[in-house]
C-alpha positions in Angstrom: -16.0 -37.1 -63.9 -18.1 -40.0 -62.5 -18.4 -39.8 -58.2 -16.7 -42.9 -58.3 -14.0 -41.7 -60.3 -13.6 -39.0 -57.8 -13.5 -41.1 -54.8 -10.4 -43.1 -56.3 -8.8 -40.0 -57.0 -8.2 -38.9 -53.6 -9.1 -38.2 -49.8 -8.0 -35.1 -48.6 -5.2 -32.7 -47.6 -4.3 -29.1 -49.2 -0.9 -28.8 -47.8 -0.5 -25.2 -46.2 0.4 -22.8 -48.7 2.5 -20.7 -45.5 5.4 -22.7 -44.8 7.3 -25.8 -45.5 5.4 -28.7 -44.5 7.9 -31.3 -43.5 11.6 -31.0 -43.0 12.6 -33.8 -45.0 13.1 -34.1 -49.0 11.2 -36.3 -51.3 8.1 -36.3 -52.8 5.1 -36.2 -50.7 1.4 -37.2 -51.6 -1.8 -36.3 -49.4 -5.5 -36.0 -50.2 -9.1 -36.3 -49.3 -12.6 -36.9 -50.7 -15.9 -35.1 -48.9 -19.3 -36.0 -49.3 -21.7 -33.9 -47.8 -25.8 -33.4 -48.4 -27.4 -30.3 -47.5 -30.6 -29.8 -47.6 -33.1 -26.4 -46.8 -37.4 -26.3 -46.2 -37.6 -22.7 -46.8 -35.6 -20.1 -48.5 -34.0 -16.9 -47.3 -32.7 -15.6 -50.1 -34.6 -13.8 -53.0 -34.8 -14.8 -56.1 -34.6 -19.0 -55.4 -36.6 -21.9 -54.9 -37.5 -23.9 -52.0 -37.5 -26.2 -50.3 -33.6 -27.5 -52.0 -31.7 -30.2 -51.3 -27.6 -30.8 -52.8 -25.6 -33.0 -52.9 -21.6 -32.2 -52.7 -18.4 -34.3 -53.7 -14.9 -32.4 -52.8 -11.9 -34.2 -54.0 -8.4 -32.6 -53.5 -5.3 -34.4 -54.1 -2.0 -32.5 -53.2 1.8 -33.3 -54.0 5.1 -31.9 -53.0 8.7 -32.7 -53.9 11.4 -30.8 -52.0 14.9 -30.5 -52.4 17.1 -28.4 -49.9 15.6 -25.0 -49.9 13.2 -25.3 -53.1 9.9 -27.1 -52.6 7.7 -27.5 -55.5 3.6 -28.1 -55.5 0.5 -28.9 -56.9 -2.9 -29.6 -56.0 -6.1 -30.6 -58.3 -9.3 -30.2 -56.7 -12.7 -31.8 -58.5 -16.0 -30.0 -56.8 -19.3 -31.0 -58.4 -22.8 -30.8 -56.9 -26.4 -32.9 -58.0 -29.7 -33.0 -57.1 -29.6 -29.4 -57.4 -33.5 -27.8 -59.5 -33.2 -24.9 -61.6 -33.9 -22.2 -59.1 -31.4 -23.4 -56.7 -28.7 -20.7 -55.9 -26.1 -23.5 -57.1 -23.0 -21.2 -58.3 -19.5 -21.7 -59.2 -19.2 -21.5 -54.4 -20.3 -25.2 -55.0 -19.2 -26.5 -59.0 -15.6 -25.9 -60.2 -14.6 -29.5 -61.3 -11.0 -30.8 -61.9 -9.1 -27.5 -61.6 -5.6 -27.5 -60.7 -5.8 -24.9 -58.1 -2.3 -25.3 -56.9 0.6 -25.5 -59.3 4.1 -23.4 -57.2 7.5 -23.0 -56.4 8.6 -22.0 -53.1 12.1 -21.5 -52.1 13.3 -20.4 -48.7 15.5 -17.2 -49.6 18.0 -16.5 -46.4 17.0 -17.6 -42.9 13.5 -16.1 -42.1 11.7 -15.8 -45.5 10.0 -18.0 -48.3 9.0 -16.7 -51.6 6.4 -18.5 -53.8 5.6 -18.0 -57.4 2.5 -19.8 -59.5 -1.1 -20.8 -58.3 -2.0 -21.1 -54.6 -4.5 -20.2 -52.0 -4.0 -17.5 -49.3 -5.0 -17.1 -46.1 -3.5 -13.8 -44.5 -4.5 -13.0 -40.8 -8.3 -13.9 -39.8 -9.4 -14.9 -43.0 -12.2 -12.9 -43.0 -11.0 -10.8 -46.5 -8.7 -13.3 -47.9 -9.5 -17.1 -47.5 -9.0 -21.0 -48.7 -12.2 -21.2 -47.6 -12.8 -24.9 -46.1 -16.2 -25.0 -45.5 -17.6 -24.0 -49.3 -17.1 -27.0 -51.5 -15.1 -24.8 -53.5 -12.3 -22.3 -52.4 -10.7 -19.4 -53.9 -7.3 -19.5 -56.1 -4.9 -16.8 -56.6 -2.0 -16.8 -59.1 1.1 -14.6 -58.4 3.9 -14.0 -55.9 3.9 -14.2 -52.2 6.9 -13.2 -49.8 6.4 -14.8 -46.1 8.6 -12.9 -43.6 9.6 -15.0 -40.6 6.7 -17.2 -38.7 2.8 -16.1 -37.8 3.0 -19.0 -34.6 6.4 -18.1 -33.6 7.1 -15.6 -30.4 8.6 -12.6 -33.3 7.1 -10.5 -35.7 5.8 -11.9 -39.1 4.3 -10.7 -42.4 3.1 -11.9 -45.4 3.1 -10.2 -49.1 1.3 -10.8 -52.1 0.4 -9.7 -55.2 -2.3 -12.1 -57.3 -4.5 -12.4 -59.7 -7.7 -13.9 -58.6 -8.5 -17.0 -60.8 -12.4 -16.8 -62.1 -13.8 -19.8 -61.8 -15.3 -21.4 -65.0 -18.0 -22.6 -66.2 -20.6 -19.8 -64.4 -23.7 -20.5 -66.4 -26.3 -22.3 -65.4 -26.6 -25.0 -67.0 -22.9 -26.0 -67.3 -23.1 -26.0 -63.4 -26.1 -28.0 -63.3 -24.3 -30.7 -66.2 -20.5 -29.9 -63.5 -18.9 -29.2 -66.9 -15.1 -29.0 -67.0 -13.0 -25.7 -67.9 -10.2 -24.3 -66.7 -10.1 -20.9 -64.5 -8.6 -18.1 -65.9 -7.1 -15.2 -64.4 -5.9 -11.7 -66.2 -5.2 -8.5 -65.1 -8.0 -6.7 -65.3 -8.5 -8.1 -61.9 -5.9 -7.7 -59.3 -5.2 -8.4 -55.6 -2.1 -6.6 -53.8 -1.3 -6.6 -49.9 0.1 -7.6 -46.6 -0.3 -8.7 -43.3 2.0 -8.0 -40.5 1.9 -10.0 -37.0 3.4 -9.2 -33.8 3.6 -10.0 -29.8 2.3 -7.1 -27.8 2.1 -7.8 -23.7 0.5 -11.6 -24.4 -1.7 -10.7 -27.3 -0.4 -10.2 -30.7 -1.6 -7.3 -32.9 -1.8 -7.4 -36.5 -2.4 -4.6 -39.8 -3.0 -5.1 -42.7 -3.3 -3.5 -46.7 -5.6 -4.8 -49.3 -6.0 -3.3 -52.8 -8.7 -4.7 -54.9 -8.1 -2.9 -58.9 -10.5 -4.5 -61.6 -11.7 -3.3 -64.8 -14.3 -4.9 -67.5 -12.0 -7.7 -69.6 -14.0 -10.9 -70.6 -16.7 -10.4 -68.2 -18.7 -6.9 -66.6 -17.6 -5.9 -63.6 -18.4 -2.8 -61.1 -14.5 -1.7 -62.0 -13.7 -2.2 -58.1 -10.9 0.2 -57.0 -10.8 -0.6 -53.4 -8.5 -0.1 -50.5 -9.1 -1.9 -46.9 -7.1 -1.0 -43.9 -7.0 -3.4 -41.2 -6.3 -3.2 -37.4 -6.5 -6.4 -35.1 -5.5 -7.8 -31.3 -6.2 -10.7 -30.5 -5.4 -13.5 -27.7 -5.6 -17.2 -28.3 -7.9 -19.2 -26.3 -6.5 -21.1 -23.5 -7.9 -23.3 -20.7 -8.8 -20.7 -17.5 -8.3 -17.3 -19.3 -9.7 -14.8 -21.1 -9.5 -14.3 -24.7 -10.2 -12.1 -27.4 -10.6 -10.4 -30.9 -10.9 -7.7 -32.1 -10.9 -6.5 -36.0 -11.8 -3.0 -37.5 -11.3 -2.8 -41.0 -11.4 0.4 -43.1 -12.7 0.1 -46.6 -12.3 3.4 -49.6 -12.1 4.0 -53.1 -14.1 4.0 -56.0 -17.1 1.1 -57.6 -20.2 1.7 -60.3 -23.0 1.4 -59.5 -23.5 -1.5 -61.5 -22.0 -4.1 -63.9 -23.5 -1.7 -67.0 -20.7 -0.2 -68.6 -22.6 3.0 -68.5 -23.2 2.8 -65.0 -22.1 6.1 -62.9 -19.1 5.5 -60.7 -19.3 6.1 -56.9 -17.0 7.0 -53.8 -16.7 4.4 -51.7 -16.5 4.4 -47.6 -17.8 1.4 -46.1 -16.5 -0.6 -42.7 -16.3 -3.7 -40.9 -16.0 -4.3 -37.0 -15.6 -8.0 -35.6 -15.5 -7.6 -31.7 -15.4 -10.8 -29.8 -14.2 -11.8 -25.9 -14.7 -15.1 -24.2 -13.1 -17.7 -21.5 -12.6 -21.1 -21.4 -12.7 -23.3 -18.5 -10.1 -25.9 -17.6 -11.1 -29.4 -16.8 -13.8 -32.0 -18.6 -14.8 -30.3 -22.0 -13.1 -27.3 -21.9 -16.2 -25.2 -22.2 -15.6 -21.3 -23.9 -18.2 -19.0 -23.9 -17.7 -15.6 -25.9 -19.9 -12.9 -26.2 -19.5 -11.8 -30.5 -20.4 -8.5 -32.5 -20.6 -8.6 -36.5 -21.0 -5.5 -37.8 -20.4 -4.8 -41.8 -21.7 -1.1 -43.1 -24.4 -1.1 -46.0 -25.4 1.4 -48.7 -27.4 4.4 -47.3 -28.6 7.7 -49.4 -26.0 9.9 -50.5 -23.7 9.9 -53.2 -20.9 7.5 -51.2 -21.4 3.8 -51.8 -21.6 2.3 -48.1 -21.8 -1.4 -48.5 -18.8 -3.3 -47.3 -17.0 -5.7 -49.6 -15.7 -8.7 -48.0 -13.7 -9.3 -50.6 -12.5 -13.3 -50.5 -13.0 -13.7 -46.6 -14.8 -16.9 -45.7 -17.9 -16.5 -43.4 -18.5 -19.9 -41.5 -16.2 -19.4 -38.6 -18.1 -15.7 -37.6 -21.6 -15.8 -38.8 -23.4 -18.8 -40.9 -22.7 -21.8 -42.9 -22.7 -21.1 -46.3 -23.7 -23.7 -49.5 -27.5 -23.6 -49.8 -28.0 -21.5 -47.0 -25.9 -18.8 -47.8 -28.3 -15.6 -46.4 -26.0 -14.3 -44.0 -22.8 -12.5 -45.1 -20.6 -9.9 -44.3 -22.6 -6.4 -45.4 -25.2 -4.5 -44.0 -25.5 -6.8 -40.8 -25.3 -6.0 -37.1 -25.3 -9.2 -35.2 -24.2 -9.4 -31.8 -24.3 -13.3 -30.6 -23.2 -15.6 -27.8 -21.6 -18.6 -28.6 -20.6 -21.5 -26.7 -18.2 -24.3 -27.7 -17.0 -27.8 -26.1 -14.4 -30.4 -26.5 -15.5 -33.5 -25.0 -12.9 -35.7 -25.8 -9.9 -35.2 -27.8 -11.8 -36.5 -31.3 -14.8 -34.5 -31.0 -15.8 -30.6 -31.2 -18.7 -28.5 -31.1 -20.6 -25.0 -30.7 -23.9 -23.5 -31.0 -24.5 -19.8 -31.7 -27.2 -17.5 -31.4 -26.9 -14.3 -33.3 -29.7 -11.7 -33.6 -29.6 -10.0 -37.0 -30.4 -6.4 -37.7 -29.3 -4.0 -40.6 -26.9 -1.6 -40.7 -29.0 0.5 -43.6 -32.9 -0.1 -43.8 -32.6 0.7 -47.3 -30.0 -2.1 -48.9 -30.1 -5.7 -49.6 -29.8 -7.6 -45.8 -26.5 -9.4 -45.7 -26.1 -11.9 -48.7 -29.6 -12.1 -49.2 -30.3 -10.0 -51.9 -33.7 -9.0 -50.0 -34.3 -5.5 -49.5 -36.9 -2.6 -49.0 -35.8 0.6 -51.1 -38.1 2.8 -49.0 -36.9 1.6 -45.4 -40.3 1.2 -44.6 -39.4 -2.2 -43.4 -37.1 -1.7 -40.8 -34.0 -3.3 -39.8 -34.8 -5.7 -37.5 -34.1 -9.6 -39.4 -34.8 -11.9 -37.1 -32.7 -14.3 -34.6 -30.1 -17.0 -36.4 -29.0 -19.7 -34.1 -26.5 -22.3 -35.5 -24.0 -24.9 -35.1 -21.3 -27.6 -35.5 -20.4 -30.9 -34.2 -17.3 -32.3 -35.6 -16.2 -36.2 -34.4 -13.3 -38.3 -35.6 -14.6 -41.9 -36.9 -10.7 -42.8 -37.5 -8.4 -40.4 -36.2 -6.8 -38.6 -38.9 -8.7 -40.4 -41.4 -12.5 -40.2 -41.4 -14.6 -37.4 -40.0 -18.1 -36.5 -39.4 -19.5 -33.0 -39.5 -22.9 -31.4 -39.0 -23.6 -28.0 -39.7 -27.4 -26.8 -38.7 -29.0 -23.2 -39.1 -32.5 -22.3 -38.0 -33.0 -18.1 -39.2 -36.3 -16.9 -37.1 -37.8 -14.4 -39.9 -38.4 -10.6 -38.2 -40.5 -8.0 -39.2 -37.7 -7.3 -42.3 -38.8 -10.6 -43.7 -42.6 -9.7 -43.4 -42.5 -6.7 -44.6 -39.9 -6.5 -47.5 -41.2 -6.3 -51.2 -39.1 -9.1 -52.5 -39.4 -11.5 -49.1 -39.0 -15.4 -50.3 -42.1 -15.9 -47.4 -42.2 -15.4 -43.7 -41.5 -19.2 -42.8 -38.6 -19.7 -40.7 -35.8 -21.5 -42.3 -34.4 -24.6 -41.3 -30.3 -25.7 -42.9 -28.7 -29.3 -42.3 -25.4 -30.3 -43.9 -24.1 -33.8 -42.8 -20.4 -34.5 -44.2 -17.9 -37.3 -43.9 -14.2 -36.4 -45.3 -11.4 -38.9 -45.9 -8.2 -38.5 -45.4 -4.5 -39.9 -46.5 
């Protein structure tokens, strides 16, 4: 589809896929349109080109009719990229054009719970397993059943159920990327996605768990036949103007994976983890300054028989670690990265933080992060380097056109120098500067 076919389709708006969105009954229409360039001097990832430059159109239009208790929905979104050579790491996280991502019933069943049926996103507790990711110019779609028990925001308990089937996002070759060729996703069961997430108060905090069962098997496409079961445990506090906040998230992660895609590979136990630790405090007045002190830590692969890197599953990783598109080289697995981070408000239509994480390895011996750069032998080491990073978001219309700018500038460590497969010792340098519209 032409880009100026894709502007008059729409501006933005994925309705929430949690809750009804407006108490009264009709049909609804809501969109947007993004536009965003990225652009990258020196690559951090192995295996692709530099310097690389892109250039992202998101289109998502969403409608909703309700009637009484039944609400039904659908959303098309239309993601293509250009500019984009050959080695670039362009994949399906920035091409999936005109997809109908959405297409549900929901229906409120008693007082306190919804149930919807069909194609949706999810986005169950932090997001950092399970995301519509908003950030990567495309997101993730699951089709299914989902049960929502009560309210997340509310003062009671909540919960959410699901039980999905991830779509796969088509075209993935190359060059139908590259051309943003049209096909449909498909999903099947030989890849499956079952859990919950239960909220409550607890003494001004709220505490959350949560299940996660990842099952595939080798259908149309390899696959590392994923049997995988995450636990998690969270407490957390909102921010609020002259008090202290926090998060805290330790998730469990156990089952089986091969080794590889191979069909012949040899299957492994799994036992991998994931701790996000986080505090800060914002200050009343002008700005609304917060400071937080942050700890990312995801386990990698050691030696042994057990398969130690941790799957994040479908989390999104802008709002805890790096941007993603282009960029893309820091990820949840094999990082330690303890960071402080400082965010502002100065005005009520403009927002933004800077973050500066140092980045080390959980294992000397697997890939760093989402890299894909790694020294077998260890010899190495596991220091990265220093990512700082940031946003600034700002309101041109209210409620209708935004600006964003998202920056990253990786200082490469001894890792970088020393590792067989190192793109180069340069530093890297990431820009992305967006504007969305909105109806």
């Amino acid at each position: 589809m032409p880009v100026r076919a894709c502007a008059l389709l729409g501006l933005l708006a994925a309705a929430p896929s949690a809750a009804f969105v407006a108490e009264e009954d009709g049909f609804s229409l809501s969109g947007s349109v993004r536009a965003r360039y990225e652009t990258l001097d020196r690559q951090a990832r192995a295996g692709f080109g530099a310097p690389d430059d892109l250039l992202a159109f998101r289109t998502i239009v969403g409608a909703r009719y309700r009637a009484g208790a039944v609400e039904l929905g659908a959303e098309l979104r239309d993601s293509r990229a250009y500019l984009a050579e050959r080695d670039s790491p362009i994949s399906t996280g920035e091409v999936n054009a005109l997809e109908l991502v959405q297409a549900y019933v929901r229906a409120r069943v008693g007082t306190a719970a919804t149930l919807q049926a069909g194609r949706f996103v999810l986005s169950p507790g932090s997001g950092r397993l399970v995301a519509d990711d908003s950030y990567r110019n495309t997101t993730n779609g699951f089709t299914g059943f989902r049960l929502d028990l009560g309210e997340e925001d509310d003062a009671g308990p909540a919960a959410v159920l699901f039980a999905v089937l991830p779509q796969n996002r088509l075209p993935d070759g190359r060059d139908a990327l590259l051309a943003n060729r049209v096909a449909v996703d498909r999903e099947s069961f030989d890849t499956v996605l079952i859990g919950g997430v239960g909220t409550a108060p607890l003494a001004g905090a709220r505490v959350q768990g949560g299940y996660y069962l990842l099952s595939e098997r080798d259908g149309g496409r390899a696959t590392r036949d994923r049997r995988l079961h995450t636990l998690t445990a969270r407490l957390l506090r909102d921010p609020q103007p002259g008090a202290v906040d926090f998060d805290i998230e330790y998730a469990r992660q156990f089952g089986r994976a091969a080794a590889s895609t191979a069909a012949a590979a040899p299957r492994q136990t799994v036992s991998a983890f994931y701790l996000h630790a986080e505090a800060g405090r914002t200050w009343a007045g002008p700005w609304q300054p917060r400071l937080s002190v942050e700890l990312e830590w995801a386990s990698g692969d050691g030696p042994g028989r057990r398969y130690g890197r941790f799957d994040t599953l479908y989390g999104s990783r802008r709002s805890d670690l790096a941007p993603s598109g282009i960029y893309g080289a820091v990820g949840r697995a094999n990082i330690i990265s303890p960071a402080l981070r400082l965010e502002v408000e100065p005005g009520p239509r403009t927002d933004a933080f800077v973050a500066v994480h140092g980045l080390w390895m959980d294992s000397a011996t697997d890939a760093f992060a989402t890299s894909g750069v790694r020294d077998p032998a260890g010899a190495a080491g596991r220091y990265v380097g220093t990512q700082v990073e940031g946003r600034l978001r700002h309101w041109l219309l209210r409620d209708r056109l935004q600006f964003e700018g998202n920056f990253a500038w990786l200082a490469k460590g001894r890792f970088y120098r020393a590792a067989p497969n190192s793109p180069g010792t340069a530093n890297t340098h990431y820009l992305s500067l967006a504007l969305t519209a909105f109806f």
